[in-house]
N, C-alpha and C positions, 0 to 999 in steps of 0.2 A: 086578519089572523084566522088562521081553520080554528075549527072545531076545538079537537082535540089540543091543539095549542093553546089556544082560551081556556078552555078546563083548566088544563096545567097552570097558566099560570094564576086561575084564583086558587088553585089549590097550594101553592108556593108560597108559605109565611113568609112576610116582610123580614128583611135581616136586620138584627139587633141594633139599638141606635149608641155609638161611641161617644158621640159628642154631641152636645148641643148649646150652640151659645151665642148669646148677641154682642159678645164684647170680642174685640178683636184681639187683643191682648191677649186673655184668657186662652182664645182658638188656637192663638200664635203656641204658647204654651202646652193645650192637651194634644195638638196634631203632632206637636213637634217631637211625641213620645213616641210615637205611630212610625213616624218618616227620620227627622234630623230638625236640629232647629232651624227658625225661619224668622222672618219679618213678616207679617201681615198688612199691605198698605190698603186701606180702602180708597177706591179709585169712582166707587160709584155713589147710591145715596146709602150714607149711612144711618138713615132709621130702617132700609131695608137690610140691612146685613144681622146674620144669623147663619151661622156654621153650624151645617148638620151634618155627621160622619156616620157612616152602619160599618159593619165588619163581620164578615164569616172568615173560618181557617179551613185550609186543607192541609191535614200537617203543620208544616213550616211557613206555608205562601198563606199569606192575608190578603181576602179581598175587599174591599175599599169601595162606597160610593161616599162621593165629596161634595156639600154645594153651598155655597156663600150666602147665596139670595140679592149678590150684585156685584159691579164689576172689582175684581181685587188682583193685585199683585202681589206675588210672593216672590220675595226674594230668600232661598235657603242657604245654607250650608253643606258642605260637600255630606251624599247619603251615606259615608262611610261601608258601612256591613254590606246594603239592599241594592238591590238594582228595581224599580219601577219602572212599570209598563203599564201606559193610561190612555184611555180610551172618552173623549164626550158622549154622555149618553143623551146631551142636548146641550144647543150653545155652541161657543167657540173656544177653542184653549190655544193658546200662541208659545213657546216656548221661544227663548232667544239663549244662544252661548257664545258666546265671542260675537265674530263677524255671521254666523250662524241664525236664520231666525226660520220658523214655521208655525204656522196656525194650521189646526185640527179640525175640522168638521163632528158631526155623530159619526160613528162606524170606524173612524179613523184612530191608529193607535202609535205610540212611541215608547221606546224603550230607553231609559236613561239609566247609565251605569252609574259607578260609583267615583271615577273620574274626572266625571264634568260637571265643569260650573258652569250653573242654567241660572234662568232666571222665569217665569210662569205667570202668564197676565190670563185674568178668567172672563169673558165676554158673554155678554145677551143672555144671562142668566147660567150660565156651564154648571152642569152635572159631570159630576165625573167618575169613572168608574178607574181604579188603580189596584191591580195586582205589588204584590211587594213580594218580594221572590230575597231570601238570601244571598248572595254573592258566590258566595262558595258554593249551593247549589248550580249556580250560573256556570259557573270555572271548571265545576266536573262537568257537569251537561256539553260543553265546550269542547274539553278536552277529550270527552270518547265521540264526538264528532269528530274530534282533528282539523275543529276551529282557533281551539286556544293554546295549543301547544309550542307554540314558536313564539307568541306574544299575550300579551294582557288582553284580558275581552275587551274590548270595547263596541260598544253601539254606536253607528251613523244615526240621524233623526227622521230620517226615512219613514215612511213606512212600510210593509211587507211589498216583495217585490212584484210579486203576482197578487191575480183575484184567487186564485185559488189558498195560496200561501197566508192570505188576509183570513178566508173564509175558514180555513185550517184553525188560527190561532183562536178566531172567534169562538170556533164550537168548543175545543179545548174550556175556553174560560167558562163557557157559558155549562158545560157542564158539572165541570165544579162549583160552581156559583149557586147552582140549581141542587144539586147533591147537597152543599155544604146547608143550605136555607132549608131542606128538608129532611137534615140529621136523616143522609140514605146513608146503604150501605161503604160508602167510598168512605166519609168521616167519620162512623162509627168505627169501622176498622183502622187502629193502626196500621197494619201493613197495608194493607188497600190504600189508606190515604198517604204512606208513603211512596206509594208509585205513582198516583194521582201527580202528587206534589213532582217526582222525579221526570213524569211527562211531559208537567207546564213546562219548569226547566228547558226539559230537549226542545218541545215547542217551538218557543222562542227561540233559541238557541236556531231554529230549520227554517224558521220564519220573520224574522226580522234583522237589515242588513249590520253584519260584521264589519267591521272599520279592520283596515293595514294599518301599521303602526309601521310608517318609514324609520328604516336604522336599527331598529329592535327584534334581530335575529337570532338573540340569544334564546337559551334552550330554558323552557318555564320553571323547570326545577332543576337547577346544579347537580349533580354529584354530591355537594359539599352538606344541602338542602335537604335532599334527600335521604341522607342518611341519619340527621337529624329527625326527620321524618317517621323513618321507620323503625328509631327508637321508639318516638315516641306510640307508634301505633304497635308493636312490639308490647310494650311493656307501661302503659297507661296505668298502671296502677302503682309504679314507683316514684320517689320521689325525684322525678328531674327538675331541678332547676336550667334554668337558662345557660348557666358555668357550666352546667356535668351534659347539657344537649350542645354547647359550642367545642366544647372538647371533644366528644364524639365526632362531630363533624367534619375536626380541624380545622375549624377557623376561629376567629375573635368572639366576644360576644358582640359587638356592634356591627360586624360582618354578619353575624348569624341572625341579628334581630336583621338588618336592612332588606336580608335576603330576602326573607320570611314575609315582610312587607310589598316587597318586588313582585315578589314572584306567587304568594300565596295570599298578598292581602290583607293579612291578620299578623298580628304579632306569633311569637313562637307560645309565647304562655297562655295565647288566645287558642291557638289551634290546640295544644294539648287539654283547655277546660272544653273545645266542643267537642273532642274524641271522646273525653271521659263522658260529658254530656249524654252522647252515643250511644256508650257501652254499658251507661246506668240505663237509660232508652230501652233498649235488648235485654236488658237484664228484669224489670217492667213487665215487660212482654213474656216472661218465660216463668215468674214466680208466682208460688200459690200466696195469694193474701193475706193466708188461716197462718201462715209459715215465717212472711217476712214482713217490714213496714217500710215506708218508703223514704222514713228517715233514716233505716237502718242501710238500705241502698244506697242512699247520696252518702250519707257517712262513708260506707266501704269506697265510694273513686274522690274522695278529696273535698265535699261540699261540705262545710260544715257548718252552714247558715241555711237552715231548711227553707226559709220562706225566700232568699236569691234564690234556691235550684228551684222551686216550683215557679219563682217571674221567669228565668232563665229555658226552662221546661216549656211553659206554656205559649213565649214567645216564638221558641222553635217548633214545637210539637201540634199548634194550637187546641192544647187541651190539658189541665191539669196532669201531673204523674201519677196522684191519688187515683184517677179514672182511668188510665193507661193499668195499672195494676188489679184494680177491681175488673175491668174487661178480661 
């Protein structure tokens, strides 16, 4: 390591510790807040297992060191929302899905969508390092590529195609990783760490292989979809039900939810709470403090349980809205 890279990193605080625990149960349950749920098998000795998780945000992307302290299996649940992209930062990580199997070296990284059912065995001690990226981040990042417009994203288990394309994602993370651990300028700043966060997204998206989806030629958003759509980003602050966004659309409501699941991944009532989400966000970001409160905020787009939109906020934002405001 030079010089000046050694400086840097004693000068780079340790990232905050999420978890810590020697019961596997427990781990099963507080990781499974982080990710989706899971089973925890311990596979190795268990007087050595001890689940230790850190986490910094950039924005919406949470990054993740993971480590057991011996060999374990998980077995989860589909990730719903996130798509993960994990990297050993010692040890061996093996992922298997279907007929589908690969182990990970250090350096080496995977991207798993929301799609697939994996299954995760952790070897020779694995440290792991796991970005958690939104989905929907994923899907835009995708589509202004003119990766995911014809089909659902999905990820091969590949890893990056090139050296360069590997070293690309690398620094990506490793910059934010390093920002976010040193409260620099990129996390301090909302918009800054919204572009941070919009970058991983493309990142990924340039660097790690996209799957063909055979048969699935259809166009990502309908007509039908989209106009439902652009009600709703239209006019977020009325009251659409499901019934008054299917009739817009012209179709059912059970055509209108499917759609919306197909093609956007989320329910229709999910996609209109993260626009409001959004446009409370921006709104955050534009108000004097001395003027307004940030109950009074969530109140005006629909939230009216302050303490969900601040879980809800900081899971996307990673940062309170109280501090979004006060900035």
């Amino acid at each position: 390591m030079s010089g000046k890279r050694a400086e840097l990193a004693m000068r780079t605080p340790p990232p905050p510790v999420l978890v810590d625990t020697a019961d596997p149960v427990e781990a099963a349950e507080l990781l499974g807040s982080s990710y989706c749920p899971h089973r925890v098998h311990v596979e190795g000795s268990s007087r050595d297992f001890r689940a230790i998780q850190t986490e910094v945000t950039v924005s919406d992307v949470a990054i993740h060191t993971l480590r057991y302290g011996t060999d374990v299996r998980i077995d989860p649940d589909p990730l719903g929302a996130w798509v993960l992209v994990s990297t050993p930062m010692r040890g061996r990580l093996t992922i298997r899905s279907g007929a589908e199997s690969r182990t990970l070296g250090p350096g080496e990284s995977v991207a798993i969508d929301s799609y697939r059912a994996f299954e995760l065995t952790w070897r020779q001690n694995c440290q792991l390092r796991t970005l958690r990226l939104p989905l929907t981040s994923v899907v835009e990042a995708a589509q202004l590529a003119g990766a995911g417009t014809t089909r659902p994203v999905r990820f091969g288990l590949g890893d990056p195609a090139t050296t360069a394309s590997a070293r690309s994602w690398q620094s990506v993370v490793a910059l934010a990783e390093r920002d976010a651990r040193m409260a620099g300028e990129l996390s301090r700043s909302p918009l800054l760490s919204e572009q941070m966060s919009r970058m991983i997204a493309t990142t990924l998206v340039a660097t790690h292989p996209l799957l063909a989806i055979p048969g699935d030629d259809r166009p990502a958003v309908p007509r039908q979809i989209r106009k439902a759509v652009e009600l709703i980003e239209r006019s977020p602050d009325e009251d659409l039900t499901v019934t008054r966004l299917a009739v817009a659309a012209g179709v059912g409501v059970r055509a209108l939810q499917q759609g919306f699941r197909q093609h956007l991944q989320m329910s229709p009532t999910e996609y209109l709470r993260q626009t409001r989400l959004e446009r409370a966000h921006h709104q955050l970001l534009r108000e004097n403090p001395s003027t307004v409160t940030v109950a009074e905020i969530a109140h005006s787009w629909g939230f009216g349980n302050l303490g969900r939109f601040s879980q809800m906020y900081r899971g996307r934002y990673g940062r309170l809205p109280s501090q979004t405001l006060r900035d």
